[in-house]
ZAMARGU-4260 file (C-alpha; in steps of 0.2 Angstrom, whole numbers, plus 5000, padded with zeros to 4 digits):
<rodrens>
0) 5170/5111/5067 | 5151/5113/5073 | 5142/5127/5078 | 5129/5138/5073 | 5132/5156/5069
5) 5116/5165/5067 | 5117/5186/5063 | 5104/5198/5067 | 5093/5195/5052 | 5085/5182/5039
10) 5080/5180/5023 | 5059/5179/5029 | 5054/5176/5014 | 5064/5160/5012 | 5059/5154/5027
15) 5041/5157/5024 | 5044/5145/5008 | 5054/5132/5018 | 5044/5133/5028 | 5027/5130/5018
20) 5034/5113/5014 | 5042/5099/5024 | 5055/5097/5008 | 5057/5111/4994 | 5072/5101/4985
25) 5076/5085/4980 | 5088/5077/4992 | 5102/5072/4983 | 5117/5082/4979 | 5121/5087/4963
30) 5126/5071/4950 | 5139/5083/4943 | 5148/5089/4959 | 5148/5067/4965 | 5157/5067/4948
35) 5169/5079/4949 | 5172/5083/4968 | 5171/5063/4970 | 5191/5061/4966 | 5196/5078/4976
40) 5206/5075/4991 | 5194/5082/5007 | 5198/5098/5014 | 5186/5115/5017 | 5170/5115/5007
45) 5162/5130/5006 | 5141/5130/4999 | 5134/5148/4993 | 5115/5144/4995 | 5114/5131/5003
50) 5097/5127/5006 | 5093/5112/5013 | 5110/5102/5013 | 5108/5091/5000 | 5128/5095/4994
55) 5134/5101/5009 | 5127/5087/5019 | 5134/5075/5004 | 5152/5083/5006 | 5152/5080/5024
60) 5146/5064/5022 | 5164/5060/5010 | 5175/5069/5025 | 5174/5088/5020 | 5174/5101/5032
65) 5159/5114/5028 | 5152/5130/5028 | 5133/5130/5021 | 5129/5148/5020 | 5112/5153/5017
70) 5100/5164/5021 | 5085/5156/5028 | 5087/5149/5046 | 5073/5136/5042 | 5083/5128/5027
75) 5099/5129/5039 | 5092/5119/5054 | 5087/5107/5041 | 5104/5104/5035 | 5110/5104/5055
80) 5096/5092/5057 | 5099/5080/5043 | 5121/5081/5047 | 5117/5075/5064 | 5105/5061/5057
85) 5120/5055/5046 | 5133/5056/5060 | 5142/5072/5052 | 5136/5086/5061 | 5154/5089/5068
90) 5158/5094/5050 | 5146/5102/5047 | 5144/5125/5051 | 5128/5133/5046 | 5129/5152/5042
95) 5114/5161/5043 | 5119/5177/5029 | 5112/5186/5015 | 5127/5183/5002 | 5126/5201/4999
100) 5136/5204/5015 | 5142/5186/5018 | 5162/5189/5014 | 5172/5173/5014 | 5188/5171/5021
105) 5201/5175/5007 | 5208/5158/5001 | 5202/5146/5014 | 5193/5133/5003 | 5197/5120/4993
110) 5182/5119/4985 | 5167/5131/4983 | 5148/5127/4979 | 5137/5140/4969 | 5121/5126/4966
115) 5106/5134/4959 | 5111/5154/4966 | 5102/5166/4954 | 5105/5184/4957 | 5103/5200/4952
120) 5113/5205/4940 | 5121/5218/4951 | 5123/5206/4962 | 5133/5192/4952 | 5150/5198/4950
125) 5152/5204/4970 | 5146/5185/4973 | 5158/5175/4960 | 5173/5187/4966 | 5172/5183/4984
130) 5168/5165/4979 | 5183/5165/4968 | 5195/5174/4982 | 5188/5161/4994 | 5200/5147/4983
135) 5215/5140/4990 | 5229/5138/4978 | 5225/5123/4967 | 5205/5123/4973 | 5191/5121/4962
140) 5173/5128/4960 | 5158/5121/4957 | 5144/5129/4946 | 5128/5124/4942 | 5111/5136/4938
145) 5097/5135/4925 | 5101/5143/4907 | 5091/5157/4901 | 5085/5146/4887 | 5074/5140/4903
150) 5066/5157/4906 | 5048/5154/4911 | 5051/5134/4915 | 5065/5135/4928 | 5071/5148/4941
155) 5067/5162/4943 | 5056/5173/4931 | 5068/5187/4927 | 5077/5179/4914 | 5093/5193/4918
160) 5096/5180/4934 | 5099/5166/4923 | 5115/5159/4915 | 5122/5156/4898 | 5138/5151/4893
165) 5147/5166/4892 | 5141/5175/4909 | 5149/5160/4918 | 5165/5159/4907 | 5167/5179/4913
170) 5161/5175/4931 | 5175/5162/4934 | 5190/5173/4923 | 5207/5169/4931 | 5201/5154/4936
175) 5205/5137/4923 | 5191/5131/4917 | 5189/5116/4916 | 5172/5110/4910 | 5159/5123/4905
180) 5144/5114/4893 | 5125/5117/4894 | 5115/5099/4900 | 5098/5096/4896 | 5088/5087/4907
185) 5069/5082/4912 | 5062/5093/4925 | 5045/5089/4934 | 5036/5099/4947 | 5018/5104/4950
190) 5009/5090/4941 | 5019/5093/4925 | 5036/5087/4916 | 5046/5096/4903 | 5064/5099/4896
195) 5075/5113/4904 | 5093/5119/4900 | 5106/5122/4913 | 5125/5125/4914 | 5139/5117/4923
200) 5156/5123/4927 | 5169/5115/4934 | 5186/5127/4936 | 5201/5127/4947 | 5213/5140/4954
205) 5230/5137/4948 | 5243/5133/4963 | 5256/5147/4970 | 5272/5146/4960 | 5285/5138/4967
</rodrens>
């Protein structure tokens, strides 16, 4: 699959951060998507936000074919860098695209990421439709971003970008959803530690008829 499509621009700002930093996240993917993607058959992954590849390098790692979108060319030669390191960099395509205009093929996935993507509110239901229309029959998406209980101690500081139960459930309607719950969970980051909130879906599009 490789490769490495780059557009005409970049999120600077991202890459300023990135770049600031030899590591902004941690490394390890998601518990929740191990869990549930663990049993999943491999196909075409798709990760919204990618940042530095801890999923989409850990889905490449298990046999998936990815996509890692994200804006920021610095967080995306880090996930080329670290695919090549673990011997995966053939399953690996980095996108450099603001998800505003990034539009998925139609029903080309069998499973979606959307890890920690706060957006605007205008901005969330163009996201989750594409990301929903990117499903193949009988593929699933993962959902994962801090809850607006966590306003002030996680994400970002307009809480409006946040999640709460009932914005996902209506993000991912049509979908079946399968898990949806809040998960509490100890966070720590400049010299501090404290409880934040987030929300997990798990939900899957059903298969053609017939």
């Amino acid at each position: 699959m490789g490769g490495f499509e780059v557009p005409p621009s970049a999120g600077e700002e991202w890459d300023r951060r990135y770049a600031a930093s030899d590591h902004v996240w941690t490394s390890e993917p998601d518990a929740l998507l191990v869990e549930l993607a663990g049993s999943l058959t491999t196909g075409n992954a798709l990760d919204l936000g990618s940042g530095e590849g801890r999923n989409a390098c850990w889905l490449a790692a298990q046999g998936w074919q990815v996509v890692a979108v994200d804006a920021s060319k610095v967080a995306l030669e880090r996930v080329a860098a670290r695919a090549e390191k673990e011997g995966s960099a053939e399953r690996v395509r980095c996108v450099l695209a603001d998800l505003v205009d990034f539009v998925p093929d139609e029903g080309a996935f069998d499973l979606v990421v959307v890890s920690n993507l706060h957006l605007e509110p205008a901005l969330h239901s163009t996201v989750f439709d594409r990301a929903k229309a990117a499903l193949a029959p009988g593929g699933h998406v993962f959902v994962v971003g801090h809850h607006r209980d966590s306003a002030g101690l996680a994400g970002p500081p307009d809480p409006e970008r946040l999640y709460t139960e009932e914005r996902l459930h209506s993000a991912l309607r049509g979908l079946d959803v399968l898990r949806l719950e809040r998960l509490s969970r100890r966070h720590e980051g400049h010299g501090s530690a404290h409880d934040v909130t987030d929300v997990v879906a798990w939900a899957r599009r059903a298969t053609s008829a017939g």
